[in-house]
N, C-alpha and C positions, 0 to 999 in steps of 0.2 A: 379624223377619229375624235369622236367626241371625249367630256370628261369621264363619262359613264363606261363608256367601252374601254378607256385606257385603267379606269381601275378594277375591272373585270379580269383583264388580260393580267395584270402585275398582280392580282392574288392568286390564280390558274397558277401561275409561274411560280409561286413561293411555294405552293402546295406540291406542287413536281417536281422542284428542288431537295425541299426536304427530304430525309430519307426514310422515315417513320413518326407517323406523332409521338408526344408527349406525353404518356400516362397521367394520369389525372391523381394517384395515388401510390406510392413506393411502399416495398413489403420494410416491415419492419422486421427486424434484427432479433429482438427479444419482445417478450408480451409477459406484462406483470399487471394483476388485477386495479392499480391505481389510475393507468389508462386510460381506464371505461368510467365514462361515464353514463349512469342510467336515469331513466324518466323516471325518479323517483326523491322521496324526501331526502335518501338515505344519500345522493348525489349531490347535495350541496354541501354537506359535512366534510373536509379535507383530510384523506387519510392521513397522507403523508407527515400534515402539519400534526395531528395526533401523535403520532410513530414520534415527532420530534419531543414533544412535550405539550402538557395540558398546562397553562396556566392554571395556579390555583391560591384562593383566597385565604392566606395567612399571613400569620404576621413575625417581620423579620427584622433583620438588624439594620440602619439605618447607616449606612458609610461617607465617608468626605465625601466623596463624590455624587452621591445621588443626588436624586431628582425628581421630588413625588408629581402630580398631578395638580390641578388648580379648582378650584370652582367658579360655577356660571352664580350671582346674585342678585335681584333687582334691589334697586336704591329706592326705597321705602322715606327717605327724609332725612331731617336732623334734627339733635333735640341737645339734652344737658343732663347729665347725671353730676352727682355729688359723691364722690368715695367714700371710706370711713374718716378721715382726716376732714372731713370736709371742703375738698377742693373740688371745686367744679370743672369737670370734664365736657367738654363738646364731642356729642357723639354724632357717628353719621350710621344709621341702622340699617343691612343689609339684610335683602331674606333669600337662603338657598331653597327656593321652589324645586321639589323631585328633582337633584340633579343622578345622573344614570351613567355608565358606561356606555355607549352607544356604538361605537367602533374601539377594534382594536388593530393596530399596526405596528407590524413586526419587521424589519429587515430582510426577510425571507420573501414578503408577497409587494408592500409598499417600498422598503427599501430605506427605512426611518424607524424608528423606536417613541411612538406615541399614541396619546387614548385619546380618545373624540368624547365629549361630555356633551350629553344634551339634559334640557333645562325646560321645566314647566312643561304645558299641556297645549298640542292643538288640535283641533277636527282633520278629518283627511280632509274634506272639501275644501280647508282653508291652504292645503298646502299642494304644490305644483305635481308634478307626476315624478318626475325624477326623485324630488324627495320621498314619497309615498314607497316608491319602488327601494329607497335607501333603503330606507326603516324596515320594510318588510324582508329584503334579503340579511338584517341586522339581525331579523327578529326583534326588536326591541319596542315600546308601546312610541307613538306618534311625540314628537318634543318639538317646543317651540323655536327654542334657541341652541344651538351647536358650536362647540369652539372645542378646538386643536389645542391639547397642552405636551409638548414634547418633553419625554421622561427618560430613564435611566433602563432596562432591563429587568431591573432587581425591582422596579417599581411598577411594572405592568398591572392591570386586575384585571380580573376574568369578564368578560360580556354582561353588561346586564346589573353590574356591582350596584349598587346605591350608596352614593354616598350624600353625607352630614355634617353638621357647622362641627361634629368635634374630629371633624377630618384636622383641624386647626385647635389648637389651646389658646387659653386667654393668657396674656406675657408674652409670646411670640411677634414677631412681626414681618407683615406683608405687603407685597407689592398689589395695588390694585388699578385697572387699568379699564378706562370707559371713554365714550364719545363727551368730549363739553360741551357746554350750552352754545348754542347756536345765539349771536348777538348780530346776525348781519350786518351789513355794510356799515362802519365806525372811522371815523377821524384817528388823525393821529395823537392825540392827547388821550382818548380812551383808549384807543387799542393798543398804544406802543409805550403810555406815560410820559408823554413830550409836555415840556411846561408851557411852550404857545407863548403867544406873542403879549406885548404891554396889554394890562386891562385897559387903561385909561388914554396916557399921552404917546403922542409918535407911532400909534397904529391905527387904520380908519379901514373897520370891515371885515379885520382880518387875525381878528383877537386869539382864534382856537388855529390859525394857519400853521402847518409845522417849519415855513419859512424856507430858504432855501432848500433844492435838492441837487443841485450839483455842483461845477466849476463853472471855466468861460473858455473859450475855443479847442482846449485841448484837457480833457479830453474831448469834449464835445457833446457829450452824453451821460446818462442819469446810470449809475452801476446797479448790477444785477442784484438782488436783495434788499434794496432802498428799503426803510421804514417808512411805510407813506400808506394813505388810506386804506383799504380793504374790507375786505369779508373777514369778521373775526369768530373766531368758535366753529364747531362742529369740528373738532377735529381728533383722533384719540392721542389721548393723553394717559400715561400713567404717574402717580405718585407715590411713590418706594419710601419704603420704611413706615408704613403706616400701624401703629400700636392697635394689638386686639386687647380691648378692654375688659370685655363679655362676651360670652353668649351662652342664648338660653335652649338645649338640646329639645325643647317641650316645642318649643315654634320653631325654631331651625332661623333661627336669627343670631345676629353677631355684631357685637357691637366695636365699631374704631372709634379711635379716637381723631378727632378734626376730618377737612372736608375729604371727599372723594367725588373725582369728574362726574360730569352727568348731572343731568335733572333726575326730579322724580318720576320712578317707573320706567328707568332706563337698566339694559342690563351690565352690566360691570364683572370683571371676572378677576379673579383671587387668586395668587399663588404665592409661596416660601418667598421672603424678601430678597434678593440679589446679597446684599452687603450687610445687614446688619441679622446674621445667621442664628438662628437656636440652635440651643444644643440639641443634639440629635438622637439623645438618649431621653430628650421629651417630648417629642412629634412620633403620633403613631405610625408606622412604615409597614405598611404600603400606602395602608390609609386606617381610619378605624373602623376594627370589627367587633361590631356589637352583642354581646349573648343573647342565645335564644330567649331566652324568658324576659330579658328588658321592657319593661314598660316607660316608653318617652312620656305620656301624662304625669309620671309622676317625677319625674327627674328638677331639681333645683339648677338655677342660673349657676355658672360656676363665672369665678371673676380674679382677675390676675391679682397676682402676689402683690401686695404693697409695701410689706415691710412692715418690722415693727416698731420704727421710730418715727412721730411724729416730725414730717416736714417744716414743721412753721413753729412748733418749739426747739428744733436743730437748729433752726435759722436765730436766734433771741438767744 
């Protein structure tokens, strides 16, 4: 009997065995309009999730525990301000390009408590189908840049929010966190700060060499992590506690103090510092909401508190 006939005969036989097929479909129990889903706009809207609560954009009290959102910012450069004191600051100038609420997630549907931020502008054409399809089932206009900031409950905003540099105050401080420069393949005297070998006497060839890297027969072998040549940079990095010095609500820039990772025209993203916290009765909670009649042209830089004692006559 060939293979064909013997798997003819063994599905015959399962079919005759059986006692009844399988319905393709079980009655259900109860039927409540949430169910159905229809061919229409009004079917992508979740009732349920309404029934539970609408997020909605105001402004609340801020607790130990929370946890607001971050911002997407490209790194625009570095330059040098002078205070009123006259102290020169090094600043590194970030600009918040349209950043947006783009997703929200809640516990109920992801199973997490956080807002997706998208950043700047792109064509559909430039972006893949799966995104195209995000954005559209978000509603929300086409964004360059996207990143996840996990938040507290009490810190959600509704679809669609805009937010602004004065989502942050100047005196506060933040954690900022971006890709660094890419320096490829590097020695070990740049990349790890190894001092290398004699310039002059008792070394031949071998001046930037990092010199030994292991033992002699036991172990046998150079340990996992050595310091020794490489690929350096490209890697993300953040630097915490970083001083907002300024910024100016008219451009949507912000200025810190000293470097932050990245080249220019890289993007970099912003959030509440870990460890060195503000008070919480001066950060706007959820984020800030601005009045209807605000005009940003005409709004002044606002710039942190310095004090009113001269640093450098306290010092004398």
């Amino acid at each position: 009997m060939s293979a064909a006939s013997r798997g003819l005969t063994s599905l015959l036989r399962s079919l005759s065995i059986s006692p009844k097929p399988t319905p393709l479909y079980t009655k259900a129990t109860s039927f409540t309009p949430t169910h159905l889903r229809l061919f229409s706009s009004e079917s992508l809207i979740d009732e349920t999730h309404e029934r539970s609560g609408v997020i909605e954009l105001k402004a609340g009290v801020m607790k130990a525990n929370s946890r607001r959102t971050g911002l997407i910012a490209v790194k625009c450069g570095m330059s040098a301000l002078w205070d009123k004191w006259g102290k020169r600051v090094p600043i590194s100038v970030l600009w918040v390009d349209d950043n947006i609420v783009s997703q929200v997630k809640t516990p109920d549907k992801e199973g997490i408590t956080a807002l997706q931020i998208g950043c700047g502008h792109k064509k559909e054409k430039h972006l893949t189908k799966p995104e195209v399809g995000h954005f559209r089932a978000q509603g929300v206009p086409m964004k360059r840049k996207l990143k996840e900031f996990p938040v507290t409950g009490d810190a959600l905003l509704p679809l669609g929010t805009s937010l602004g540099v004065r989502h942050f105050v100047p005196g506060q401080y933040v954690d900022v966190t971006g890709i660094t420069r890419g320096k490829g393949f590097q020695g070990g005297m740049k990349r790890w700060g190894f001092k290398g070998m004699p310039a002059s006497h008792g070394a031949s060839l071998s001046h930037r060499s990092i010199g030994s890297t292991g033992q002699r027969d036991a172990p046998g072998k150079v340990f996992k992590g050595k310091k020794m040549p490489g690929r350096m940079g490209g890697k993300q990095r953040t630097v915490k506690n970083v001083w907002v010095y300024k910024i100016e609500p008219a451009r949507n820039l912000i200025y810190v103090r000293g470097q932050v990772p990245g080249a220019t025209g890289n993007f970099v993203f912003i959030k509440d510092a870990v460890y060195k916290k503000t008070d919480a009765s001066l950060l706007p909670f959820p984020t800030y909401i601005a009045p209807e009649d605000e005009d940003l042209s005409a709004l002044e830089p606002l710039i942190a508190d310095l004090g009113d004692v001269d640093p450098f006559m306290a010092a004398d």
